[in-house]
PAZAPA-4460 file (N, C-alpha, C; in steps of 0.05 Angstrom, whole numbers, plus 32768, in hexadecimal, padded with zeros to 4 digits):
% residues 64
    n_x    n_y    n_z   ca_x   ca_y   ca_z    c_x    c_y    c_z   seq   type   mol
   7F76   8109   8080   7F85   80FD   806A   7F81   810D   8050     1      X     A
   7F95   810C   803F   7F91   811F   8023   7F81   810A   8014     2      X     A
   7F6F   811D   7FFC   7F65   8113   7FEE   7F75   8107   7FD7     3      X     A
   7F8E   8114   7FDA   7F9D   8109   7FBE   7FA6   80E7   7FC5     4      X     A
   7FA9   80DA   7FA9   7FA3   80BA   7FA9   7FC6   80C0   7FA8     5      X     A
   7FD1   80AE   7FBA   7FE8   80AD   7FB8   7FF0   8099   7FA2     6      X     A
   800D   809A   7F93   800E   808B   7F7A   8023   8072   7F89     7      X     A
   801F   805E   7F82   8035   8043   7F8E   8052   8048   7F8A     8      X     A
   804F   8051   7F6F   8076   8056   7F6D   807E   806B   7F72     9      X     A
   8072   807F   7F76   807F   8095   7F89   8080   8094   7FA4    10      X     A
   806B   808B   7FB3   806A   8094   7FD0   8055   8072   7FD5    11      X     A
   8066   8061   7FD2   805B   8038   7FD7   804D   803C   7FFC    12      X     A
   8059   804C   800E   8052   8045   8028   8035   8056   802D    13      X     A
   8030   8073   8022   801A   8086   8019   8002   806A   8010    14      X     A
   800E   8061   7FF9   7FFE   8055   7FE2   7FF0   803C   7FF0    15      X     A
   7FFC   8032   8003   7FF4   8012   8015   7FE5   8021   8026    16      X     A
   7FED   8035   8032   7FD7   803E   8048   7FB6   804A   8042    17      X     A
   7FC6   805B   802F   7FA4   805B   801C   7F98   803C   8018    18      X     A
   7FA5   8038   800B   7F9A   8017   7FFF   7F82   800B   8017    19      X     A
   7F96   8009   8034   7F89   7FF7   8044   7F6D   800B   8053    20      X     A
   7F6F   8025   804B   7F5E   8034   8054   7F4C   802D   8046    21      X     A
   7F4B   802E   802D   7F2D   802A   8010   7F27   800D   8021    22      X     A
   7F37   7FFE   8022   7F2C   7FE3   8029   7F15   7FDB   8043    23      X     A
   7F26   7FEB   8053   7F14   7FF1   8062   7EFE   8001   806C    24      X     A
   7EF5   8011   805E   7EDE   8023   804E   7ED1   8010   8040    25      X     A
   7EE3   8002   8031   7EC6   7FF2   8022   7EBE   7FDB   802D    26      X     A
   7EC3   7FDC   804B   7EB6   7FC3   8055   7EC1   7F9D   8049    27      X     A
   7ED7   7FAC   8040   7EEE   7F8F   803B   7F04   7F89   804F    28      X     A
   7F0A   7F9A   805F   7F1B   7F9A   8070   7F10   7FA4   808F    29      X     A
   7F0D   7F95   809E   7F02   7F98   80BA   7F10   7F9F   80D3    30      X     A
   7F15   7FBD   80DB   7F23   7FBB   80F1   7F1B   7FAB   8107    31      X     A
   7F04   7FA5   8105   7F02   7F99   811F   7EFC   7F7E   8127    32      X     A
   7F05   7F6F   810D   7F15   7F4B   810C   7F2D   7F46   8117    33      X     A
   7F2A   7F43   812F   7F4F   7F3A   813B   7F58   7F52   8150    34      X     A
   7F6C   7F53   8148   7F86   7F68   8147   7F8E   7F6F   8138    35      X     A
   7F99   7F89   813F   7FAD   7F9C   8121   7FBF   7F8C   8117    36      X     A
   7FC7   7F7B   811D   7FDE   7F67   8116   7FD8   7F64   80F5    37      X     A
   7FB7   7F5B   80F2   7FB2   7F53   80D7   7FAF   7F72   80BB    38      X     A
   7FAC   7F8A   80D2   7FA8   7F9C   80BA   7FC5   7FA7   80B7    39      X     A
   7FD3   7F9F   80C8   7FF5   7FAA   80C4   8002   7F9D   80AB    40      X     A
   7FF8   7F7D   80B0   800A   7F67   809C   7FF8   7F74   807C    41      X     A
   7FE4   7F77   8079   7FDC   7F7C   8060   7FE6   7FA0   805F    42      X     A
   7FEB   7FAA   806E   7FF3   7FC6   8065   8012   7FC5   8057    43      X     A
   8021   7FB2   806E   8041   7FA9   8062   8041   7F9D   8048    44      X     A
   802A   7F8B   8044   802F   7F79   802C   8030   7F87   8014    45      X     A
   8015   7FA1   8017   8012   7FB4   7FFF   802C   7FBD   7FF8    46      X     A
   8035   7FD0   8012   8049   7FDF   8019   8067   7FD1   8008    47      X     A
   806B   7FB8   800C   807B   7FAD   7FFF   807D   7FA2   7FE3    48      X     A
   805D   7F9D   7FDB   805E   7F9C   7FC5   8067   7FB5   7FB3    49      X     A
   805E   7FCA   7FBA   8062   7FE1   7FA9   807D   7FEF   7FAB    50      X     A
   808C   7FDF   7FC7   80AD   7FF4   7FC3   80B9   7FE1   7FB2    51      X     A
   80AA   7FC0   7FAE   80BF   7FAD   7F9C   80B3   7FB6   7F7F    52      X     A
   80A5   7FBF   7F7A   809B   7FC8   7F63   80A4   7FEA   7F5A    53      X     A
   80AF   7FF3   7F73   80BA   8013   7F65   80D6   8007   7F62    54      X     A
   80DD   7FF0   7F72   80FC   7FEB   7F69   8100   7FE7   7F4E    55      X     A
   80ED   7FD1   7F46   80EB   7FC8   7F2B   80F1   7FDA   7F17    56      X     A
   80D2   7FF4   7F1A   80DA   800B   7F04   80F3   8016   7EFF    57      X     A
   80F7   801B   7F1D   810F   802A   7F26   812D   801D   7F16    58      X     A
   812B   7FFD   7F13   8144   7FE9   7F02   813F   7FEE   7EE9    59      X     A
   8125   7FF1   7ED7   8128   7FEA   7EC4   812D   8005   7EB1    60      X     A
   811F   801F   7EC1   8126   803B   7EBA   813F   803F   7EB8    61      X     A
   8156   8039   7ECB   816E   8034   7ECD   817F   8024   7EB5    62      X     A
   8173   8015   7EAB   817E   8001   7E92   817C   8011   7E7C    63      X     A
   815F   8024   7E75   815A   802D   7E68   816F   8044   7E62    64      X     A
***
């Protein structure tokens, strides 16, 4: 994996996958509670928070 920190509003799917990586490095996120089922839904959730959030920029840059 690159060391570069991916940014959310450029590259949101980069940015969630990092995300859930740190998390689980720091011993907040456990692969091995369950099934992948649960590290998928928090990878999507990031993942979605940050493409509804480049949309946002993306509307209001547009206004501008």
């Amino acid at each position: 994996m690159s060391s570069e920190i991916a940014h959310p509003s450029t590259n949101p799917k980069q940015a969630a996958l990092q995300l859930v990586i740190e998390l689980v490095r720091a011993g907040k996120l456990s692969p091995l509670q369950g099934d992948a089922s649960n590290m998928i839904s928090i990878y999507e959730q990031f993942k979605a928070h940050f493409e509804a959030d480049k949309q946002k920029k993306a509307s209001v840059s547009a206004i501008l």
